[in-house]
C-alpha positions in Angstrom: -8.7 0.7 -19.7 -9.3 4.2 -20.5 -5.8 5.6 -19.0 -7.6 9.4 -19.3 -11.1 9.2 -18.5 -11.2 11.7 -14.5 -11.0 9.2 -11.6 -14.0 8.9 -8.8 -12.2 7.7 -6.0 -8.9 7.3 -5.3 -7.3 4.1 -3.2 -3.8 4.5 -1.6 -1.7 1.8 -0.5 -0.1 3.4 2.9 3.8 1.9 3.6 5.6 3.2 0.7 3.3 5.1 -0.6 1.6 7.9 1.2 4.8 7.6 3.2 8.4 6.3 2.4 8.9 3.9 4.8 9.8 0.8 3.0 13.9 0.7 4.2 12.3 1.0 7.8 10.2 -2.7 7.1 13.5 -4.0 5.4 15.8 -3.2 8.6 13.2 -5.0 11.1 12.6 -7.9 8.4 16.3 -8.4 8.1 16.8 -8.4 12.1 13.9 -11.0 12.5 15.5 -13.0 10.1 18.5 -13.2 11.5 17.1 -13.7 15.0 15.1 -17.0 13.5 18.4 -18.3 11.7 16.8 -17.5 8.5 19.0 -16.0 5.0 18.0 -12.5 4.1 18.0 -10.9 0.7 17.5 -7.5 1.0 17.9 -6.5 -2.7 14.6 -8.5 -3.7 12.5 -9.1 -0.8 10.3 -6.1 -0.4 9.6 -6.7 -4.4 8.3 -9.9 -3.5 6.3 -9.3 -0.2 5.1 -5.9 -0.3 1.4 -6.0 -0.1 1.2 -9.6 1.8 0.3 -9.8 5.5 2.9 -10.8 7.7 1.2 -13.4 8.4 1.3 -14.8 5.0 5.0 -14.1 4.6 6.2 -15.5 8.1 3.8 -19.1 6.9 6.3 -19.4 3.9 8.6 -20.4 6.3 6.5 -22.2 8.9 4.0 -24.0 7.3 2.8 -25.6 10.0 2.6 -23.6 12.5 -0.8 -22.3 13.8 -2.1 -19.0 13.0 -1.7 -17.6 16.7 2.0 -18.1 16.5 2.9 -16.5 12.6 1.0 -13.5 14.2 2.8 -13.4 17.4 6.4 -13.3 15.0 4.6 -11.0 12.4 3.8 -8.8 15.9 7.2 -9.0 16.8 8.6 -7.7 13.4 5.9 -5.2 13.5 7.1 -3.8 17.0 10.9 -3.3 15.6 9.6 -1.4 13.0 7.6 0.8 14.7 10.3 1.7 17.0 12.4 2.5 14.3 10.1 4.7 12.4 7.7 6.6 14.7 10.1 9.6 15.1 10.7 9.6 11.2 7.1 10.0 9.8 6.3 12.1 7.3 4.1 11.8 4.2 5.5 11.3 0.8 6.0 14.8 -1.5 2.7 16.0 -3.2 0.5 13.5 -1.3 -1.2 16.3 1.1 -1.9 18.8 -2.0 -3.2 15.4 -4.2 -6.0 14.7 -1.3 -6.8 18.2 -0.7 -7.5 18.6 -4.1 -9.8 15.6 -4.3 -11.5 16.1 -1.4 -12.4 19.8 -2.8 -14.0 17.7 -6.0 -15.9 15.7 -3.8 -13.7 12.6 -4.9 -13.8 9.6 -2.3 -10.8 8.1 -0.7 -9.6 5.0 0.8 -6.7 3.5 2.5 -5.8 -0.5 1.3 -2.9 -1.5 3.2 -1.6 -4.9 4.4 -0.6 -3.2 7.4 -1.5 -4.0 10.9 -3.9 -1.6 13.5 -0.9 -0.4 15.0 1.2 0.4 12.1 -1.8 2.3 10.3 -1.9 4.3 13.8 1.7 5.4 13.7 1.2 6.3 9.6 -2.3 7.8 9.8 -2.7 9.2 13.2 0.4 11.0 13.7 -0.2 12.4 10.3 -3.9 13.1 11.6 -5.1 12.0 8.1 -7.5 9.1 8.8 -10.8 11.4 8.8 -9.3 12.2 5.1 -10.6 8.3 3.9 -14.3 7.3 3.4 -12.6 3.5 4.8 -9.7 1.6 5.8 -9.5 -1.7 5.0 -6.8 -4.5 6.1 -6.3 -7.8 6.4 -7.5 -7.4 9.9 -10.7 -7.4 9.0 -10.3 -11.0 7.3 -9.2 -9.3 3.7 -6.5 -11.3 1.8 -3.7 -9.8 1.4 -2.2 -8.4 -2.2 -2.0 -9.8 -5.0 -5.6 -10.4 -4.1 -7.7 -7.9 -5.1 -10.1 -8.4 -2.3 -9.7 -5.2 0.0 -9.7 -2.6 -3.2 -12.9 -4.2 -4.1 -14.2 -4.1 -0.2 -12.6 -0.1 -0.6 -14.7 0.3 -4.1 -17.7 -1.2 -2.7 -17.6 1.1 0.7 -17.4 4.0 -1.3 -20.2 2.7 -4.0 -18.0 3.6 -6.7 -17.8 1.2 -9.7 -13.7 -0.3 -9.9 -13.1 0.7 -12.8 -13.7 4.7 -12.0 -10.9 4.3 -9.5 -7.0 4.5 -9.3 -5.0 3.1 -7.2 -1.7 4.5 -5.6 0.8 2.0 -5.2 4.7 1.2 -4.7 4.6 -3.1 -5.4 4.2 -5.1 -8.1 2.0 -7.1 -6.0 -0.5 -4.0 -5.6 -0.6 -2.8 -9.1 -1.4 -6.7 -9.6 -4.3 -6.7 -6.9 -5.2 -3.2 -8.7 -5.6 -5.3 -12.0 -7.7 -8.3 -10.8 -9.8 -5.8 -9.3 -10.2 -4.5 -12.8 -8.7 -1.0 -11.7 -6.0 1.4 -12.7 -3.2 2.4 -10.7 -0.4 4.6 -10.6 3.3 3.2 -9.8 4.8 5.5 -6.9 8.9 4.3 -7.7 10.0 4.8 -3.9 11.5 1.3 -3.7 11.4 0.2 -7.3 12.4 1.6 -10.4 10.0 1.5 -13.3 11.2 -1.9 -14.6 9.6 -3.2 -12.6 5.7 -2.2 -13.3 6.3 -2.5 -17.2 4.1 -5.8 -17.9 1.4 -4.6 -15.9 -1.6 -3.0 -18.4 -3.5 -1.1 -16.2 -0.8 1.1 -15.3 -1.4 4.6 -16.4 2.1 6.4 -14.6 4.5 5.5 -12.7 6.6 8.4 -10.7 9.2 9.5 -7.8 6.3 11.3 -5.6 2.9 12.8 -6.3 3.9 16.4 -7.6 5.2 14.5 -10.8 1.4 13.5 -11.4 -0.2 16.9 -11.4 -0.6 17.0 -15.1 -1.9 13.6 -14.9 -5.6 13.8 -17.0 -7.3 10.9 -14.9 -6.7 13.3 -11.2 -8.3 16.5 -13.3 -11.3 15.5 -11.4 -14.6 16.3 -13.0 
């Protein structure tokens, strides 16, 4: 992939990316673990879920149990971390002056997140940001979750904007991976991981803290 060549859209993953929330999802995941009698391992769990459904995790444990009971425990994780982070919202550094300078360039933008309706309200709405994005797409609207790349394709597609002009802002290795099956680029935001973690991946053109390290970034000069 050209690393350099001026993105046309931009796709932003939302929970630990255009906000840093992630320690909020690990304190409810850890209390609905222990509430189900299930071992929690703080230190590499968000690594390997971030991006999935909660359906999809919750079915690693209970394989068998119908799809209208892993959503009503993925609703009930959901609900503790809500409560926990509602008063704390705020977006990630640089993200607001990134978008207002794509929007002036007439650059496209779209929210892929595994989150639920409710948890892109509290993110998005309190922030008032959702008439920023061309789309949202989720797994509620019968996307896989990541490392799929189905919703950044759906995003692509909704915005008519060929993959491979757009980047994708993510904090998981499962997202940069859904970026890469979807034949885009991404940029690694390092709010829950270190850089370490995002070196195999080949379609990653920077990885960094917040958005005001990627101002220099050739690919968001937008033409």
């Amino acid at each position: 992939m050209t690393s350099d060549r001026p993105a046309r859209a931009l796709i932003f993953d939302m929970d630990g990316t255009i906000v840093d929330n992630m320690r909020y999802h690990d304190d409810a995941w850890e209390s609905w673990h222990l509430g189900n009698g299930l071992p929690f391992d703080r230190a590499t769990f968000a690594a390997r879920t971030a991006g999935m459904a909660g359906h999809e995790i919750i079915a690693s444990y209970f394989p068998q149990a119908a799809m209208a009971e892993l959503e009503a425990m993925s609703d009930a994780k959901e609900a503790l971390y809500r409560a926990a982070y509602l008063p704390h919202v705020a977006a990630n550094q640089g993200f607001l002056d990134l978008i207002t300078r794509a929007a002036r360039s007439g650059v496209p933008m779209a929210v892929g997140t595994a989150a639920p309706p409710a948890n892109i309200e509290v993110v998005l709405d309190t922030l008032g940001l959702r008439s920023r994005f061309a789309t949202i797409v989720s797994p509620s609207q019968g996307f896989r979750g990541k490392p799929h790349p189905d919703m950044f394709l759906a995003a692509a597609e909704r915005m008519k904007v060929d993959p491979a002009d757009c980047i994708v802002f993510e904090d998981a290795p499962l997202g940069v991976e859904a970026a890469r099956r979807a034949g885009m680029r991404a940029v690694a935001l390092l709010t829950m991981l270190d850089a370490d973690a995002f070196a195999a991946f080949d379609n990653l053109i920077a990885a960094a803290r917040d958005f005001t390290a990627l101002d220099g970034l050739p690919a968001l000069r937008f033409s």
